[in-house]
Kinemage of the C-alpha trace (Angstrom):
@kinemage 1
@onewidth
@group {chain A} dominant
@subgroup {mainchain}
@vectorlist {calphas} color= white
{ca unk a 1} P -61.127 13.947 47.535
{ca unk a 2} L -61.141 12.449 50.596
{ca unk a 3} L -59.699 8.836 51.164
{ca unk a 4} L -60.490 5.996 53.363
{ca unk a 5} L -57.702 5.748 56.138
{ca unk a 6} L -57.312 2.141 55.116
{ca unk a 7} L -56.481 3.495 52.053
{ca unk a 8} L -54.358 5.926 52.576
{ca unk a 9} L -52.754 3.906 54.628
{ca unk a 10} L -51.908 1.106 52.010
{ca unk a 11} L -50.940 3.782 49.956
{ca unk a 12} L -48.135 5.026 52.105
{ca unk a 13} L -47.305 1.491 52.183
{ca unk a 14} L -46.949 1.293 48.574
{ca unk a 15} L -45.432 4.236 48.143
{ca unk a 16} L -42.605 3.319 50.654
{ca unk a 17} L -42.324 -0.056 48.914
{ca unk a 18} L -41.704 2.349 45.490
{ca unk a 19} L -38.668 4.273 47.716
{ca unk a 20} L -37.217 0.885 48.698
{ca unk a 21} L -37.464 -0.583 45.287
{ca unk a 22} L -35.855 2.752 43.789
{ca unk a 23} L -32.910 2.695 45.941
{ca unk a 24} L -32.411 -1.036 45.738
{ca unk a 25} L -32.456 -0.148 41.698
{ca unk a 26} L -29.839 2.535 41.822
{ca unk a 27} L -27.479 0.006 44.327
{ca unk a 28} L -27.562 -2.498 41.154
{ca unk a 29} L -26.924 -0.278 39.153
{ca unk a 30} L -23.857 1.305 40.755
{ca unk a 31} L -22.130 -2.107 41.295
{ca unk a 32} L -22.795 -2.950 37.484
{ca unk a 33} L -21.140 -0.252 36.797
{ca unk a 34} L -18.472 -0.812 39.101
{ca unk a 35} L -18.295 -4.115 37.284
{ca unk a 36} L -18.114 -3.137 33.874
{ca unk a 37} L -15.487 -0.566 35.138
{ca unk a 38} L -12.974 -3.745 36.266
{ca unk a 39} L -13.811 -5.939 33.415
{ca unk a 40} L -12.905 -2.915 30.912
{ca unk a 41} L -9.470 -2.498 33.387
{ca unk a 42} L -8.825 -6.643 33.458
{ca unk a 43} L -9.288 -6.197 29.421
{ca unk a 44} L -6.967 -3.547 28.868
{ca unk a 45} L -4.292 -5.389 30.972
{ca unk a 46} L -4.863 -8.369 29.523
{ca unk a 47} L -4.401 -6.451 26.087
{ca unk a 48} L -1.501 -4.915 27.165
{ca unk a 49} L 0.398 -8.388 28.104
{ca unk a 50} L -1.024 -11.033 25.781
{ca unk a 51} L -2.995 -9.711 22.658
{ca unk a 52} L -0.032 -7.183 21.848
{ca unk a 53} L 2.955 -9.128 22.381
{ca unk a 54} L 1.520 -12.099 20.216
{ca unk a 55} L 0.502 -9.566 17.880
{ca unk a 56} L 4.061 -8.705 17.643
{ca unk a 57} L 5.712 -11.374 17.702
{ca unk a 58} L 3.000 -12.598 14.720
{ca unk a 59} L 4.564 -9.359 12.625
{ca unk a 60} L 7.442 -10.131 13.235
{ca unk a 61} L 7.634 -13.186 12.265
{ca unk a 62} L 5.205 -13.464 9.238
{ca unk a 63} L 4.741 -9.829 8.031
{ca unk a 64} L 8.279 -8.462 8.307
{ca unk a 65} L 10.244 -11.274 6.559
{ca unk a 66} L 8.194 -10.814 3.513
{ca unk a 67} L 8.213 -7.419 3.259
{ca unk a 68} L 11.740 -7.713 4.041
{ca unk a 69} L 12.785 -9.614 0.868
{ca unk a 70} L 10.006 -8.072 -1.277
{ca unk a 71} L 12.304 -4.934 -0.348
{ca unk a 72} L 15.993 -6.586 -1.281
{ca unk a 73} L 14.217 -7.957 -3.977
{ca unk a 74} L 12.945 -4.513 -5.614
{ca unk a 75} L 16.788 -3.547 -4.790
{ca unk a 76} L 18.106 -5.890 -6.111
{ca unk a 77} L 15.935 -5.942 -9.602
{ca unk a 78} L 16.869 -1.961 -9.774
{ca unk a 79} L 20.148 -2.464 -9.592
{ca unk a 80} L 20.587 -4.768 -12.285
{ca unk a 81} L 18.201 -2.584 -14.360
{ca unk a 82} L 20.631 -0.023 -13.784
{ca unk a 83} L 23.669 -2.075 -14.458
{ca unk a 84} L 22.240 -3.842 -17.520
{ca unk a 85} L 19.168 -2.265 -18.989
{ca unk a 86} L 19.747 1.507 -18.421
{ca unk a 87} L 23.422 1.554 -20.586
{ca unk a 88} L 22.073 -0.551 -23.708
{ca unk a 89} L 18.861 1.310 -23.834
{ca unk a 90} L 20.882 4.655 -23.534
{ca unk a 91} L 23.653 2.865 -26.300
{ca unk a 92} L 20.702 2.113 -28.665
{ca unk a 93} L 18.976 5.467 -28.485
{ca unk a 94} L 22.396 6.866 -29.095
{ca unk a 95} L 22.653 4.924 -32.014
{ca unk a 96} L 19.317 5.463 -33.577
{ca unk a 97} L 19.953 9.083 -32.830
{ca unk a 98} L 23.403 9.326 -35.081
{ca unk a 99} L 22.173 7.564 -37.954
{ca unk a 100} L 19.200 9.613 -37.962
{ca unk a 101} L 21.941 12.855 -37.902
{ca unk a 102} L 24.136 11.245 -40.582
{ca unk a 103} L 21.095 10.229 -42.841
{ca unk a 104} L 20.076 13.914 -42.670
{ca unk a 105} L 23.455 15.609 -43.444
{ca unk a 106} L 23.700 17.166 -47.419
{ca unk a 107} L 26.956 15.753 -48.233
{ca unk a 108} L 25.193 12.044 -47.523
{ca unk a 109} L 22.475 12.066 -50.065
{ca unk a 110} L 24.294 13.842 -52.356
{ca unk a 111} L 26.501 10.741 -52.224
{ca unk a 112} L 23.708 8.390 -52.202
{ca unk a 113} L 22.070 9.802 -54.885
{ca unk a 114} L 24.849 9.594 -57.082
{ca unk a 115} L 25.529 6.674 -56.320
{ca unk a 116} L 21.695 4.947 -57.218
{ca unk a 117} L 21.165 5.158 -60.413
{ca unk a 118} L 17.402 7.587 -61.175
{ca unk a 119} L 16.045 5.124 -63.178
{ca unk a 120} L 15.722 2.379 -60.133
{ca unk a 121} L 12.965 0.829 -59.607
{ca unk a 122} L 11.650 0.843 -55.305
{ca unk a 123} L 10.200 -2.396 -54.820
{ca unk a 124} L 6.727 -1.764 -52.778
{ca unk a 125} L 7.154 -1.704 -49.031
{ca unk a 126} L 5.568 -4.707 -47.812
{ca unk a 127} L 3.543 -4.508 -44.430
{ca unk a 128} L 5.026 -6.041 -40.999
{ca unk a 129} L 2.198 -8.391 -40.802
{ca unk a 130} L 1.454 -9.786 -37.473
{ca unk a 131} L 4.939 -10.573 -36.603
{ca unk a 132} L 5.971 -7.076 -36.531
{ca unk a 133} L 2.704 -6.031 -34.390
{ca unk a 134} L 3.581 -8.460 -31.947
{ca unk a 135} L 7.260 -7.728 -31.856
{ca unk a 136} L 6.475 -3.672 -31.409
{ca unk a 137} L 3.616 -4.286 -29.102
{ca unk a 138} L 6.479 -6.505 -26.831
{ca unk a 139} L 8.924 -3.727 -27.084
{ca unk a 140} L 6.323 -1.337 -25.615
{ca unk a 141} L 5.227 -3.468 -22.521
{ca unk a 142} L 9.011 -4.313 -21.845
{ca unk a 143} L 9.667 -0.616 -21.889
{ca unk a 144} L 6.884 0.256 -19.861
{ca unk a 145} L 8.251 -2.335 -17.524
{ca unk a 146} L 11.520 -0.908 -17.377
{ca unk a 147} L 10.254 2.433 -17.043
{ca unk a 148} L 8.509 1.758 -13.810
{ca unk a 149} L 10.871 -0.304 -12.017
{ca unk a 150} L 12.767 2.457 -12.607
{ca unk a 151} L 10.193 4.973 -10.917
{ca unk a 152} L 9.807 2.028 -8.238
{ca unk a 153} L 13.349 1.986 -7.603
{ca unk a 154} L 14.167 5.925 -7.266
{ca unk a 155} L 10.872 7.143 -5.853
{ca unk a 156} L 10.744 8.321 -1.927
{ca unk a 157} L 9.717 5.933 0.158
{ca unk a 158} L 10.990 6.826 3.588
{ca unk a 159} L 7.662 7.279 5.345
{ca unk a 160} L 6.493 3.301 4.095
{ca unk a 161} L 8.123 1.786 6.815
{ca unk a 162} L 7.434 2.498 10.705
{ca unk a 163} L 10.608 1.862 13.312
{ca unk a 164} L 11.026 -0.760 15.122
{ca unk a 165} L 10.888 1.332 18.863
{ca unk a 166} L 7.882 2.110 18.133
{ca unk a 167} L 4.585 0.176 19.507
{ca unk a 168} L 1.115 1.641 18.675
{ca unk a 169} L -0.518 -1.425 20.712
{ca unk a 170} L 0.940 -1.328 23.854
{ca unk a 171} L -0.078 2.104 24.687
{ca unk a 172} L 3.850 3.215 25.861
{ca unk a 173} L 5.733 6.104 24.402
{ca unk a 174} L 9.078 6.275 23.970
């Protein structure tokens, strides 16, 4: 195919206007990048020494208090479980558990049934009514309670809690 030479000559002035445009193209786009590169540096500083050490200082003075006395509070409520709670639940099991022993020795109901004359009539056992459901199903949420404050207050948690050198947002080791 053969071309006019005003036409091939407007097209080597075209494609020449193509090169410049190209190149003026890839100069943007190396100073956007260089421009994105500082903006990403200026935010990291500007992480580094505002967003973290308000971040901190937020912790420290919102987070950490409460956790704080959540934590003497747990103590606290453990130690009087095991002061008060733990010795008159052990004192009535022991109980229970002795007259349950003596109630099953011989030499007892031998006793007992000479003592009750055969011909006695048992009244009929009346049932606890609601009273008695509410009273046993109280017992069993106030030992459940027990129960896991104990398991709250003796179970590992050493791993919870992260030290105080330590600072995940400032990007330093120690």
């Amino acid at each position: 195919m053969s071309l006019s030479r005003k036409r091939r000559k407007e097209l080597d002035h075209l494609r020449s206007s193509a090169e410049e445009l190209w190149e003026q193209q890839q100069a943007v786009l190396n100073h956007a990048n260089d421009v994105a590169r500082e903006a990403s540096r200026q935010l990291s500083h500007l992480t580094r020494e505002e967003v973290a050490p308000r971040v901190r200082d937020s912790y420290a003075q919102y987070v950490r208090p409460g956790v704080d006395q959540a934590r003497e509070l747990a103590r606290g409520t453990g130690a009087t479980i095991e002061r008060t709670v733990v010795p008159a639940l052990g004192s009535a099991i022991g109980t229970v558990l002795s007259v349950g022993d003596v109630a099953r020795d011989a030499r007892v109901r031998a006793a007992f049934n000479r003592a009750i004359p055969q011909k006695t009539v048992v009244p009929e056992k009346k049932s606890s009514g609601i009273g008695g459901t509410i009273a046993l199903a109280a017992a069993v949420l106030v030992a459940a309670g027990v129960a896991y404050a104990v398991w709250q207050t003796f179970r590992a948690d050493d791993e919870l809690w992260v030290a105080d050198d330590e600072s995940p947002l400032d990007g330093t080791r120690p």
